[in-house]
C-alpha positions as CSV (number, residue, x, y, z in Angstrom):
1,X,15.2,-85.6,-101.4
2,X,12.2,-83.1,-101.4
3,X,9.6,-85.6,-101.5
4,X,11.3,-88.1,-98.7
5,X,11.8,-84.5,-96.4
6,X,7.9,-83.9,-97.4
7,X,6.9,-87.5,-96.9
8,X,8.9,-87.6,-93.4
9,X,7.2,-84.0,-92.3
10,X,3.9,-85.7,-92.9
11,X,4.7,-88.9,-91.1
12,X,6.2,-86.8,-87.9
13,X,3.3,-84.0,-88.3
14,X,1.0,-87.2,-88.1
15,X,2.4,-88.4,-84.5
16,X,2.8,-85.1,-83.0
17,X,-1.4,-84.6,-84.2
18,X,-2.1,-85.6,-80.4
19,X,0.0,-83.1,-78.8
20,X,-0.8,-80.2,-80.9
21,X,-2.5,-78.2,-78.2
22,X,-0.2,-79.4,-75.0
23,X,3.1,-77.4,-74.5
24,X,5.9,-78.7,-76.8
25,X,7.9,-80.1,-74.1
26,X,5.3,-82.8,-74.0
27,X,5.3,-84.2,-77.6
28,X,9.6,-83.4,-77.8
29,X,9.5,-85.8,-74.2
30,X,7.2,-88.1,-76.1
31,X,9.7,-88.4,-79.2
32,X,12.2,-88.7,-76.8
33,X,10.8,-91.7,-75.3
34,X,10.3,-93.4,-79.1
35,X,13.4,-92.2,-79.7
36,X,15.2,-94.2,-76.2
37,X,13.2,-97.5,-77.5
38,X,14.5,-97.0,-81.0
39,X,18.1,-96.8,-80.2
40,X,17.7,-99.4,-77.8
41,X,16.4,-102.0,-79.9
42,X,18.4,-101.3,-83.0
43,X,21.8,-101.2,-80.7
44,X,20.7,-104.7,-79.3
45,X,20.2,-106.3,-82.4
46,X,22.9,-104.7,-84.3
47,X,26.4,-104.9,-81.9
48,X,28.1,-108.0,-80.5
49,X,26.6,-108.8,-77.2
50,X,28.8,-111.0,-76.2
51,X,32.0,-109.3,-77.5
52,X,30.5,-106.3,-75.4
53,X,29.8,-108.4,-72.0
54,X,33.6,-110.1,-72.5
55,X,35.2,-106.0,-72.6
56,X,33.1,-105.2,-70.0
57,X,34.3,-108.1,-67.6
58,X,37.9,-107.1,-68.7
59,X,37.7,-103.8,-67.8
60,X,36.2,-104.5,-64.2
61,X,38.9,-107.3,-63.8
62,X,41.3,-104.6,-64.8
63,X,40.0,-102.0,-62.4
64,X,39.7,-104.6,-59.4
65,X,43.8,-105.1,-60.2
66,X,44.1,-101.4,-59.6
67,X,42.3,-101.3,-56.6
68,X,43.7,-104.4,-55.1
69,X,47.6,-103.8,-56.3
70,X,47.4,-100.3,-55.5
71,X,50.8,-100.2,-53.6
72,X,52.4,-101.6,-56.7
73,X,52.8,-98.4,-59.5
74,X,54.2,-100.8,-61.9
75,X,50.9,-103.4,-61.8
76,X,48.7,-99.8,-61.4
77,X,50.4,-98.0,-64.6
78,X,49.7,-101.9,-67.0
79,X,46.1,-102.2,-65.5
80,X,45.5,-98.6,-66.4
81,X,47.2,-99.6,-70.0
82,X,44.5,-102.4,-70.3
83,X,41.4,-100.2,-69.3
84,X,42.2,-97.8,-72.1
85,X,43.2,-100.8,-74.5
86,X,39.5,-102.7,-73.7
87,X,37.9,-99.2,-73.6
88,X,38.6,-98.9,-77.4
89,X,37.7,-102.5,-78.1
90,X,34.1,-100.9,-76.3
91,X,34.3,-98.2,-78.7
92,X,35.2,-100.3,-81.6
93,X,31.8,-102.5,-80.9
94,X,30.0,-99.3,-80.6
95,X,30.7,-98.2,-84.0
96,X,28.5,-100.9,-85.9
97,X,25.8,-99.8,-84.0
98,X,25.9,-96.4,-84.5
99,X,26.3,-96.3,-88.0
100,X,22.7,-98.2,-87.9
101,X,21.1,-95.0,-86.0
102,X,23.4,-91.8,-87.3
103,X,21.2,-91.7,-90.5
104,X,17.5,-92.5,-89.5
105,X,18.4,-90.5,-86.3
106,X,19.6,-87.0,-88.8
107,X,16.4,-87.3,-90.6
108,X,14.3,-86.9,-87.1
109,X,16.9,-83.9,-85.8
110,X,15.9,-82.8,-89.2
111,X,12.6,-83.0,-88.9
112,X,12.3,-81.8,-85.8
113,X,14.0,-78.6,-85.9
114,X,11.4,-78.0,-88.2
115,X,8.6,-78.3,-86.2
116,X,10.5,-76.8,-83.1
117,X,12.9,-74.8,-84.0
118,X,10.6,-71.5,-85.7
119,X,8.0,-69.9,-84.4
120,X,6.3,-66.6,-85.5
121,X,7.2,-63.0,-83.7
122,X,4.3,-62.2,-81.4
123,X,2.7,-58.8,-81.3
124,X,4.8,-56.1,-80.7
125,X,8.0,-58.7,-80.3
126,X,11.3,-57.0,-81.7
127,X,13.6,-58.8,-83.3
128,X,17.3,-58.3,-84.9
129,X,16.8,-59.7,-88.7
130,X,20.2,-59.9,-91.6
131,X,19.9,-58.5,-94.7
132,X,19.9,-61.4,-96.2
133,X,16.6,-62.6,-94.9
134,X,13.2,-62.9,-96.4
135,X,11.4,-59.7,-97.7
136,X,9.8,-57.4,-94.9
137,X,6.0,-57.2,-94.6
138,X,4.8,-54.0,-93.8
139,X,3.6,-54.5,-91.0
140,X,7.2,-54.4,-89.5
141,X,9.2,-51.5,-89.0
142,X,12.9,-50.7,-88.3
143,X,13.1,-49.3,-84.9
144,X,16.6,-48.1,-84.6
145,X,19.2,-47.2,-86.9
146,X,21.2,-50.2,-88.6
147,X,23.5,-52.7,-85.9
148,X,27.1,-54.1,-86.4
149,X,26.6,-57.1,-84.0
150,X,30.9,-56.8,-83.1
151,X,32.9,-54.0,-84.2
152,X,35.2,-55.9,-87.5
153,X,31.3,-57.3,-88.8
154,X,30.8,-55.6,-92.0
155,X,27.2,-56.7,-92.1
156,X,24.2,-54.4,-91.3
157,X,21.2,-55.8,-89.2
158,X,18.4,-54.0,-88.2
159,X,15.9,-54.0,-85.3
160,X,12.6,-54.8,-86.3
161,X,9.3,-54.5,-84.8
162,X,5.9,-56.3,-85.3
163,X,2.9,-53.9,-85.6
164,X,0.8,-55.2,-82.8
165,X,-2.3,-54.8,-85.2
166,X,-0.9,-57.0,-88.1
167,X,-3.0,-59.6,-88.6
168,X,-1.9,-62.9,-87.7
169,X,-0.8,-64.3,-91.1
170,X,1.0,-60.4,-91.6
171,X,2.9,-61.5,-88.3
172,X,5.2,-64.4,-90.1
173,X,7.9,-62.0,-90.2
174,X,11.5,-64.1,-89.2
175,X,13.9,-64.3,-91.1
């Protein structure tokens, strides 16, 4: 698993190269847009068309029966029945498709929160950090007394602080 997660990283580090000075709203719209195309193409080619197009058609015919019979409850309450009938035959053909993106579509979030989803503290950014979490450098300092984040946590946390003279590979300092 280590070397598919490193192997992925690299591939994913390798497409995001061109973006790596733009704001990271560009290359996360940019993987979005792969992303759309992906899903797309792998939803076409994997689901039943025509299965789809023939619950779709039933589900307008069934809501052009409400619309039409509206005076009638009894016609209104069965039309209503078939909508939700066909709207799980929908779901049903969505299934086959989904199965298809849920995996390659995890490794990407995966992926992604990795690139997007840490970032260092700045200069003389505070933080709130659990015990639990990596060693402190000492270039950080505890600022206030230890924190109880709702009165029945048991757990300590303190308030930390970034020296604003640590050097920049000091300032790596999240937990």
């Amino acid at each position: 698993m280590r070397i598919l997660n490193r192997f992925l990283g690299g591939v994913l580090d390798a497409g995001l190269w061109p973006f790596r000075g733009l704001p990271s709203l560009v290359g996360l719209a940019f993987v979005a847009l792969l992303t759309a195309v992906f899903v797309l193409l792998v939803y076409r080619a994997t689901s039943n068309q025509d299965g789809i197009a023939a619950v779709r058609r039933s589900i307008v015919a069934s809501l052009l029966e409400m619309r039409l019979f509206k005076d009638d409850l009894s016609v209104v309450f069965r039309a209503q029945g078939r909508v939700f009938k066909h709207s799980l035959r929908y779901f049903g053909y969505s299934l086959v498709p989904l199965a298809w993106i849920l995996v390659p579509l995890m490794f990407l979030f995966i992926q992604l929160d990795q690139v997007y989803g840490y970032r260092p503290l700045e200069a003389g950014e505070a933080v709130i950090v659990d015990p639990g979490s990596e060693a402190i450098l000492p270039t950080v300092q505890a600022t206030d007394p230890p924190v109880h984040l709702t009165p029945s946590d048991q757990r300590q946390r303190w308030r930390l602080h970034c020296h604003p003279w640590a050097s920049l590979e000091d300032r790596t300092c999240l937990a």
